[in-house]
MIZA-964679 format. One line per field, with one value per residue (C-alpha): residue in three letters; x, y, z. Coordinates in Angstrom, 3 decimals. Example, Ala and Ser with C-alpha at 12.3 -4.5 7.8 and 13.67 -1.06 7.14 Angstrom:
res: [ALA, SER]
X: [12.300, 13.670]
Y: [-4.500, -1.060]
Z: [7.800, 7.140]
% end
This chain:
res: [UNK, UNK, UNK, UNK, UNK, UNK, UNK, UNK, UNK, UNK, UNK, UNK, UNK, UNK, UNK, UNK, UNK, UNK, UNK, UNK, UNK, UNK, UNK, UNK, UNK, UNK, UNK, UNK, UNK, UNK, UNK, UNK, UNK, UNK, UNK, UNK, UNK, UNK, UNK, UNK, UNK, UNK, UNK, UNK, UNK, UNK, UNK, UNK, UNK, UNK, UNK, UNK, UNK, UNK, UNK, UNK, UNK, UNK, UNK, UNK, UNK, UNK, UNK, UNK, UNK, UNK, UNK, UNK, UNK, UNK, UNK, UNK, UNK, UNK, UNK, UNK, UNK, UNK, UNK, UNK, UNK, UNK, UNK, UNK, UNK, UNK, UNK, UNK, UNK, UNK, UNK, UNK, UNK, UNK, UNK, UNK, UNK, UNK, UNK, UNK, UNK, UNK, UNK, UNK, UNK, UNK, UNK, UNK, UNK, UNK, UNK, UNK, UNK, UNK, UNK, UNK, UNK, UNK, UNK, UNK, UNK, UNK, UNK, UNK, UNK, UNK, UNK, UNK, UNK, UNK, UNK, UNK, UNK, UNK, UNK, UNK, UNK, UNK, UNK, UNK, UNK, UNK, UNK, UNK, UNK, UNK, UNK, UNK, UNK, UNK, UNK, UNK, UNK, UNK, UNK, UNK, UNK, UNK, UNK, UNK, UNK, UNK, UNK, UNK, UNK, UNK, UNK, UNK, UNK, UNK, UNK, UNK, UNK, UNK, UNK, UNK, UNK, UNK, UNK, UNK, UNK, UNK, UNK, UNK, UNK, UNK, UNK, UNK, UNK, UNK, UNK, UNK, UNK, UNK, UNK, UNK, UNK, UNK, UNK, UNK, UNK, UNK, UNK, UNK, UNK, UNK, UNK, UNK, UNK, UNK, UNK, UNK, UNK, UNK, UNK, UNK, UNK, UNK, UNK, UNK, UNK, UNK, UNK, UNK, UNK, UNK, UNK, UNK, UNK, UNK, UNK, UNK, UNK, UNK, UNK, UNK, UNK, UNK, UNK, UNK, UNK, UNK, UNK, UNK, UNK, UNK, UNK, UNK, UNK, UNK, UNK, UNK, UNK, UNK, UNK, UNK, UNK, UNK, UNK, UNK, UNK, UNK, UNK, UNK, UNK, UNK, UNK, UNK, UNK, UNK, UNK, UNK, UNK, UNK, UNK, UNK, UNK, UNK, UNK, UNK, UNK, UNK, UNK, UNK, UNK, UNK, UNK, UNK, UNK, UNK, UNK, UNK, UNK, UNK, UNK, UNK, UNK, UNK, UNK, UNK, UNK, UNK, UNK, UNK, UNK, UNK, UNK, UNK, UNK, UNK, UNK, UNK, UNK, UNK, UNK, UNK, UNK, UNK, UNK, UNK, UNK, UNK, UNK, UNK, UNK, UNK, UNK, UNK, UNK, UNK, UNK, UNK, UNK, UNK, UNK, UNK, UNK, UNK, UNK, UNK, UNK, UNK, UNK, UNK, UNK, UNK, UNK, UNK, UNK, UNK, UNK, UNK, UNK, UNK, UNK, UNK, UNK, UNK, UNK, UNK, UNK, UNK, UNK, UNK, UNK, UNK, UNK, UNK, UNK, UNK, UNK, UNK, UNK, UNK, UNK, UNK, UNK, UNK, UNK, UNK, UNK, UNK, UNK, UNK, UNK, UNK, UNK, UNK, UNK, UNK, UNK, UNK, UNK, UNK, UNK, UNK, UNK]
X: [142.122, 142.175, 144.378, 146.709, 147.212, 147.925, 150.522, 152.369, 152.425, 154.093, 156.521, 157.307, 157.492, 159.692, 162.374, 162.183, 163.294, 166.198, 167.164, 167.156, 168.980, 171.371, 171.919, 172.743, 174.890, 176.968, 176.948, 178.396, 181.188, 182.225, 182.096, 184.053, 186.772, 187.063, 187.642, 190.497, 191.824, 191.449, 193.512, 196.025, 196.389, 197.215, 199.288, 201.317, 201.420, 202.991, 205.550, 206.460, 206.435, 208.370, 211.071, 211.155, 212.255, 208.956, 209.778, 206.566, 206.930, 207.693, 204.885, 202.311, 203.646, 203.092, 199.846, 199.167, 200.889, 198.813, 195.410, 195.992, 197.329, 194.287, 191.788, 192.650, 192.578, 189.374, 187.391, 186.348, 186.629, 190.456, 190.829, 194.307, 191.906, 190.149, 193.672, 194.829, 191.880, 193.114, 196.356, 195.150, 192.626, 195.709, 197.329, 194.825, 193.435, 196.984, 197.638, 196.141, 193.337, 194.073, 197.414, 198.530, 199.491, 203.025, 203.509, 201.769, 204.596, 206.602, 204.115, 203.431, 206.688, 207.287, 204.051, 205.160, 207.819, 206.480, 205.340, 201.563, 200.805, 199.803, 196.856, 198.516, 195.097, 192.138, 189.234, 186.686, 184.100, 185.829, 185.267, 183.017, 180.719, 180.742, 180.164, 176.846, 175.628, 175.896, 173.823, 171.390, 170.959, 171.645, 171.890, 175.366, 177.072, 179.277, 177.654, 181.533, 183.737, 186.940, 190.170, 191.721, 188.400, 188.571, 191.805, 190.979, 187.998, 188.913, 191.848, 194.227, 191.306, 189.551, 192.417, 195.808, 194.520, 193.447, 194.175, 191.917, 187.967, 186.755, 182.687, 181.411, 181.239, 184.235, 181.693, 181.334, 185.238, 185.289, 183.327, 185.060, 188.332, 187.256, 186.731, 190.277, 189.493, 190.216, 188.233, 184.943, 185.982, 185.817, 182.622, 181.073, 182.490, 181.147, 177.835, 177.049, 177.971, 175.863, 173.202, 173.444, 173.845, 173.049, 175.545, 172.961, 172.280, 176.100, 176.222, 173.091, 174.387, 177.480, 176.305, 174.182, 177.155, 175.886, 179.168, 179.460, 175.571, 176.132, 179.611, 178.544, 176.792, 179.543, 183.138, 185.991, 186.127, 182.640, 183.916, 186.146, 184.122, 182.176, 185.174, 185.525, 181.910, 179.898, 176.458, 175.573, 171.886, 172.463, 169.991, 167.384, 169.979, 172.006, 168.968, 168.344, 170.336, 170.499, 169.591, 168.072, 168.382, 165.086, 166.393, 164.419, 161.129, 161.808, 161.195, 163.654, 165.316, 162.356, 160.084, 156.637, 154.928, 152.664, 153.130, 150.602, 152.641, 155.599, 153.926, 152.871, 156.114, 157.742, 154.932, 155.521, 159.220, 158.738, 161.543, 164.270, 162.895, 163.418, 167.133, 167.613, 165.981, 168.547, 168.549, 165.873, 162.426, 159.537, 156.220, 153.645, 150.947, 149.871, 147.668, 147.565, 144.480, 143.756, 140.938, 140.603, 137.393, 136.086, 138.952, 141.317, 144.493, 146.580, 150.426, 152.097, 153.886, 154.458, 157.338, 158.710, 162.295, 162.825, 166.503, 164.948, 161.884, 159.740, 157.253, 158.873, 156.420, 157.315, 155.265, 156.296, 156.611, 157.446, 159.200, 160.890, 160.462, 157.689, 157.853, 153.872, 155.407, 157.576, 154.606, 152.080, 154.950, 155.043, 151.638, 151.534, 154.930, 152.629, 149.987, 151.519, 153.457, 150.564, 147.654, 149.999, 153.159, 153.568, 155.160, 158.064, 158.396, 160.750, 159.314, 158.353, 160.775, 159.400, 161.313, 160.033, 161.382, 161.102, 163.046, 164.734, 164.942, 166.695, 168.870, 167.911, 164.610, 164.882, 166.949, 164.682, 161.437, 162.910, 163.533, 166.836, 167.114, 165.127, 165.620, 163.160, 161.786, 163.716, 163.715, 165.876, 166.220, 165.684, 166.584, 164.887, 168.432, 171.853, 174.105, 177.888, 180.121, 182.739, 180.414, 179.436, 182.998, 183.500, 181.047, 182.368, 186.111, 184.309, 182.715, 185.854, 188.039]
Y: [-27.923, -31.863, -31.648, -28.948, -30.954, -34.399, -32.110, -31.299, -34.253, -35.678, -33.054, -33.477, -37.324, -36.456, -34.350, -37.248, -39.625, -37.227, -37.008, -40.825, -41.570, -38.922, -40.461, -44.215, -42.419, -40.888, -44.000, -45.731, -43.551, -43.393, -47.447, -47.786, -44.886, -47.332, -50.345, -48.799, -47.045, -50.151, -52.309, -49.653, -49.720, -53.720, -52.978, -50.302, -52.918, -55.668, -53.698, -52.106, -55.979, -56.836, -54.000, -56.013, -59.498, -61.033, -61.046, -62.421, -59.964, -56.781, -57.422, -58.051, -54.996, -52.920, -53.842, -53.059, -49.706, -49.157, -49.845, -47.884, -44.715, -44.962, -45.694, -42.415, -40.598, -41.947, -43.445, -47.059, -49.639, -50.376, -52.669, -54.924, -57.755, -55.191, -54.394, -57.901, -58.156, -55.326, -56.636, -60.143, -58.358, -56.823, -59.939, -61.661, -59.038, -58.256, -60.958, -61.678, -64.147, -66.557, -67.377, -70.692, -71.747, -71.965, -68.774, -67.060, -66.660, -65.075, -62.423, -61.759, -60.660, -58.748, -56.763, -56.348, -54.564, -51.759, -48.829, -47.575, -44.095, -43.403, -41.749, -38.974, -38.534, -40.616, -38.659, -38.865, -40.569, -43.568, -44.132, -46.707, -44.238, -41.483, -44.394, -45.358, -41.684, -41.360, -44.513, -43.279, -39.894, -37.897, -34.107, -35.332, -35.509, -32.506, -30.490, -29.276, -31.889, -31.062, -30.427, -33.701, -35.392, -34.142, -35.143, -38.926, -39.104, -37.515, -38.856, -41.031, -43.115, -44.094, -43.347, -44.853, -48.359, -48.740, -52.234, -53.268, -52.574, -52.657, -53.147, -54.273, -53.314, -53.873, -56.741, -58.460, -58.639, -60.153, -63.165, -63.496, -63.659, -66.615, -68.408, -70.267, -71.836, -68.855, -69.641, -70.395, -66.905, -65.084, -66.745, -65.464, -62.100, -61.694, -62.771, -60.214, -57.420, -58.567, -59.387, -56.454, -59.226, -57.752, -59.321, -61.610, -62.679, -63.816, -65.514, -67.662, -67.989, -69.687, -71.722, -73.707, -73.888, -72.087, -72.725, -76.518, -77.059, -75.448, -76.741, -80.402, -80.384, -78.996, -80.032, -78.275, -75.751, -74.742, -74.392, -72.229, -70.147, -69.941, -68.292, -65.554, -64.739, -66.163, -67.908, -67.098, -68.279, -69.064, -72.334, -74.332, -76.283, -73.288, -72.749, -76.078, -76.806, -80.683, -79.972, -77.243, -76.099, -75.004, -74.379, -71.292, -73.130, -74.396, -77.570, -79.818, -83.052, -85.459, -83.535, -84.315, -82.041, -82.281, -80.913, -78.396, -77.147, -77.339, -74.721, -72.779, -72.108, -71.473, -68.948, -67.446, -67.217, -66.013, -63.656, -66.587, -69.045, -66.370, -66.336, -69.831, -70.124, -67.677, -64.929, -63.439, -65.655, -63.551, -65.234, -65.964, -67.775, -70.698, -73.911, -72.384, -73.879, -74.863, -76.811, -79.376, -81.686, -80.414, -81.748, -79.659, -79.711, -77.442, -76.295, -75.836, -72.930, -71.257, -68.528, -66.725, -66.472, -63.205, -64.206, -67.089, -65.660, -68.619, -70.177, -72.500, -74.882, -76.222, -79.040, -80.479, -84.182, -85.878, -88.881, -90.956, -89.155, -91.817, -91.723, -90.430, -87.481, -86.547, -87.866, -85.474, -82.546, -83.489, -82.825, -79.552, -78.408, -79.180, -77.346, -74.118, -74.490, -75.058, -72.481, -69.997, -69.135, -66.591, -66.923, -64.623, -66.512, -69.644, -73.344, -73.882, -75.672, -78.160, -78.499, -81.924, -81.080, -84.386, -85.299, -88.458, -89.103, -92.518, -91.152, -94.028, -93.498, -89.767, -90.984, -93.842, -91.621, -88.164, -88.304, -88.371, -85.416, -83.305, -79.736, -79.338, -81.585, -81.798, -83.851, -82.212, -82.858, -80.527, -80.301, -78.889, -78.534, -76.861, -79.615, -79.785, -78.249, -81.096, -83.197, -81.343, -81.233, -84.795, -85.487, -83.002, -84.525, -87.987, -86.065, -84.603, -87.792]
Z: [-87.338, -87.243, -90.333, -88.757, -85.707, -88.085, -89.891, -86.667, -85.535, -88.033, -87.983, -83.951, -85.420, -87.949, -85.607, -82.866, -85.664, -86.566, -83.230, -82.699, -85.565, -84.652, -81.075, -82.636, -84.481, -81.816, -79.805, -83.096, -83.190, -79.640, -79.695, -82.958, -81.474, -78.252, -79.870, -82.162, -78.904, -77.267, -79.877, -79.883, -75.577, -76.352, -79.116, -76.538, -73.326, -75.777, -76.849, -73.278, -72.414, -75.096, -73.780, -70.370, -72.256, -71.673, -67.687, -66.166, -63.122, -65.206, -67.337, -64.493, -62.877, -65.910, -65.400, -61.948, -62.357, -65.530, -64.318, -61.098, -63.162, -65.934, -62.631, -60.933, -64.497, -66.276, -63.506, -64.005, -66.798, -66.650, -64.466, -64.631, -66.131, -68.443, -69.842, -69.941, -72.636, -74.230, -74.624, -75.677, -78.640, -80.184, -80.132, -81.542, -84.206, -85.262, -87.162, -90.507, -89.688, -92.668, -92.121, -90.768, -87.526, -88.789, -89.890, -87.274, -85.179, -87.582, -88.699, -84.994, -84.360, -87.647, -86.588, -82.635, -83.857, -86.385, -84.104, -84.844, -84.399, -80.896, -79.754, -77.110, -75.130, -74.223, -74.766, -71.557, -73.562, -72.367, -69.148, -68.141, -66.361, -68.852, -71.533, -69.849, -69.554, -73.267, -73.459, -71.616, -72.003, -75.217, -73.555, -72.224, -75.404, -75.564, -78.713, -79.626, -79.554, -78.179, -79.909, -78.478, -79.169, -82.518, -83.364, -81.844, -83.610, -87.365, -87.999, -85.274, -84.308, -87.966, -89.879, -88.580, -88.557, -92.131, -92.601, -89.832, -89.896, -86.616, -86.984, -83.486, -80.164, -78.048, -76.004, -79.094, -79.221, -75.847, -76.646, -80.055, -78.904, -76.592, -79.958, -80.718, -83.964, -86.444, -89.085, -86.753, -85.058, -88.671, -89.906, -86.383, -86.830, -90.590, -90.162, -86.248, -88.981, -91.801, -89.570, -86.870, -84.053, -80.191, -77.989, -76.920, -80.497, -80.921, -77.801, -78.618, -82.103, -80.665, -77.695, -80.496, -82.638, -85.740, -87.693, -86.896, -88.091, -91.066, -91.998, -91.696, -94.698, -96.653, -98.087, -96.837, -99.863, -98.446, -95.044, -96.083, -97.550, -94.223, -92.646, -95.713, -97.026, -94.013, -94.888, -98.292, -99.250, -103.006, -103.203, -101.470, -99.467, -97.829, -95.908, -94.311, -90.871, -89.641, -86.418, -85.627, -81.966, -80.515, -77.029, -76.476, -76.201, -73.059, -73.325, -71.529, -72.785, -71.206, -71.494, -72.513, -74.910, -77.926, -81.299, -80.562, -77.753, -79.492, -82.299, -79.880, -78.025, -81.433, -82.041, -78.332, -79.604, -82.799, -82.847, -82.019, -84.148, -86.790, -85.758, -85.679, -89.210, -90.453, -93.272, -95.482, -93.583, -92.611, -90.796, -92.712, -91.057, -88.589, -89.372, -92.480, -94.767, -98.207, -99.282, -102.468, -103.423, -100.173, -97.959, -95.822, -94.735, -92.681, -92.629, -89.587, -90.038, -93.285, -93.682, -97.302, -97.766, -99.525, -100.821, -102.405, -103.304, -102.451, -99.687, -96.958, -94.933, -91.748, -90.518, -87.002, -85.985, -82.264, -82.600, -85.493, -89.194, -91.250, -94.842, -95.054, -93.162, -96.125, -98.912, -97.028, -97.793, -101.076, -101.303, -99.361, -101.713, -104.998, -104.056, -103.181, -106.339, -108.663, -106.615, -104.536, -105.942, -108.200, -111.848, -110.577, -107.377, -107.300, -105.939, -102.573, -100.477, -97.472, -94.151, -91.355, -88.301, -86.046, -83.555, -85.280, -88.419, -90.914, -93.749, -95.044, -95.384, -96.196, -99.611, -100.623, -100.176, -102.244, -105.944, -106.623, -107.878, -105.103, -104.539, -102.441, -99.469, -96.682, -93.124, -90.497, -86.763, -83.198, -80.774, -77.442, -75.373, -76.199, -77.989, -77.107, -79.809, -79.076, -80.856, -83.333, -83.698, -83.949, -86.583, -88.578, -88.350, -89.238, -92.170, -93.705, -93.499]
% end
């Protein structure tokens, strides 16, 4: 009987996965299908605006009339701000994302003025309210779609707008198009697909200026390829940020803590500090030990990068970076490399986080030629991206 019952549970298991999976899936849809309807709305005010000679008045009024028509029709979520972003995400997603600032205006008005095939009905999915319901429940999705649904959803939604691939959520749009730079906007965009970013991810990504950190290590043919690949982790160096931002511990600018404290709160926050390290780290262990002629030392934190394929230690340090901090890494690096790597596995890299650190210093105590030790700086606070901004400038000149 105990095996029986095992066996159907596993099967209920089984059909409550299915059902799941078929749930994101719906949701997926019915986001993707707003965003393209949504582009296409913006693409449809411009162009009405564009009839009225750019008049400031007629286009507001469009607006007003708009909302208040599409209010009474679909219920909430088009407000005369709501379309205003609508209007602005064509605008901005319209035109090719690499061209220069020159040309921009020219391509913008080539593209204003070729007509896109028009969705002739909004299905009901998307109103605000009906929206959330799906969300929440999954017995209010219509089992047969309708034949306007259909329509939207086969072939005028997904298929008319070919050139563009719409991946996120039409929230993650919102905070993209707040990013002017169009090359930092890209990058941001590339990596919430490749990394299946929540909202909250992307907005945490950019408050700590992901793309500044990582550019100001690299020339401006690396930049570029920031904004066109997003952070590809090819060698020991692509993983290493200078700082890193640990605002999620909690720790204040004055504050007092210990390193102890400081472990602990990354431990507490183990799923940010996992984010903030970037791609392809998983946890290994804490204080981690290893003994030789009866002596024993401990690593802070030790992680595995699986795109790498090797061990990374952490060890933490308040204050100004020593050179026995980076000569007692050295030592922790050489013995994972000789006793705990594998022959398949690649050498173990060594990261100092402190919270200042003399380049200086850093170059005199590595070998010239070092691959794999490396002193980098935190912070417990949200920097500004203006001066991340100016370093970088300072950098490239």
């Amino acid at each position: 009987m105990k095996i029986q019952k095992a066996t159907q549970t596993e099967f209920f298991d089984k059909v409550v996965t299915l059902l799941n999976e078929a749930r994101k899936t719906v949701v997926r849809n019915i986001n993707r299908t707003m965003v393209y309807t949504y582009f296409e709305i913006g693409r449809m005010i411009v162009e009405e605006q564009q009839q009225g000679k750019y008049r400031a008045e007629y286009g507001k009024q469009i607006l007003v009339e708009l909302s208040a028509r599409l209010i009474k029709e679909f219920g909430r979520g088009f407000s005369q701000r709501n379309l205003e972003q609508m209007r602005q995400f064509y605008l901005t997603y319209s035109i090719p994302q690499t061209v220069s600032a020159e040309l921009a205006e020219t391509i913008s008005s080539t593209v204003l003025t070729k007509s896109l095939p028009i969705p002739q009905t909004l299905p009901e999915e998307f109103a605000e309210t009906i929206s959330e319901t799906v969300f929440r429940n999954f017995d209010s999705i219509p089992q047969t779609p309708s034949a306007e649904s259909s329509e939207i959803n086969s072939s005028t939604a997904l298929t008319n707008f070919q050139s563009i691939d719409f991946q996120l959520s039409w929230s993650h749009y919102i905070k993209l198009m707040r990013i002017e730079d169009v090359a930092e906007r890209r990058f941001y965009e590339i990596e919430a697909i490749a990394n299946n970013w929540s909202l909250r991810e992307l907005q945490r990504q950019c408050d700590s200026a992901l793309y500044q950190r990582l550019a100001l290590s690299r020339d401006k043919k690396a930049i570029r390829t920031l904004s066109e690949k997003g952070h590809i982790i090819e060698k020991p160096e692509d993983a290493i940020k200078d700082p890193f931002i640990l605002e999620f511990a909690g720790f204040p600018e004055s504050a007092t803590y210990s390193e102890s404290d400081l472990e602990q709160k990354l431990i507490d926050k183990l799923e940010y500090f996992l984010l903030e390290l970037g791609k392809g780290f998983t946890f290994v262990g804490r204080q981690v030990r290893f003994t030789f002629d009866e002596e024993h030392f401990r690593v802070d934190l030790v992680f595995y990068n699986r795109i790498l394929q090797c061990f990374v230690l952490i060890d933490l340090k308040l204050g100004k970076l020593k050179h026995q901090d980076l000569g007692q890494m050295q030592m922790y690096v050489n013995y994972y490399d000789r006793y705990v790597k594998l022959e398949h596995e690649n050498n173990t890299i060594g990261i100092v986080l402190c919270q200042d650190k003399n380049e200086t210093l850093v170059k005199i105590t590595l070998p010239e030629n070092n691959k794999q030790i490396f002193a980098s700086k935190y912070q417990t606070v949200l920097p500004s991206k203006e001066e991340f901004k100016k370093i970088i400038n300072t950098n490239l000149i």
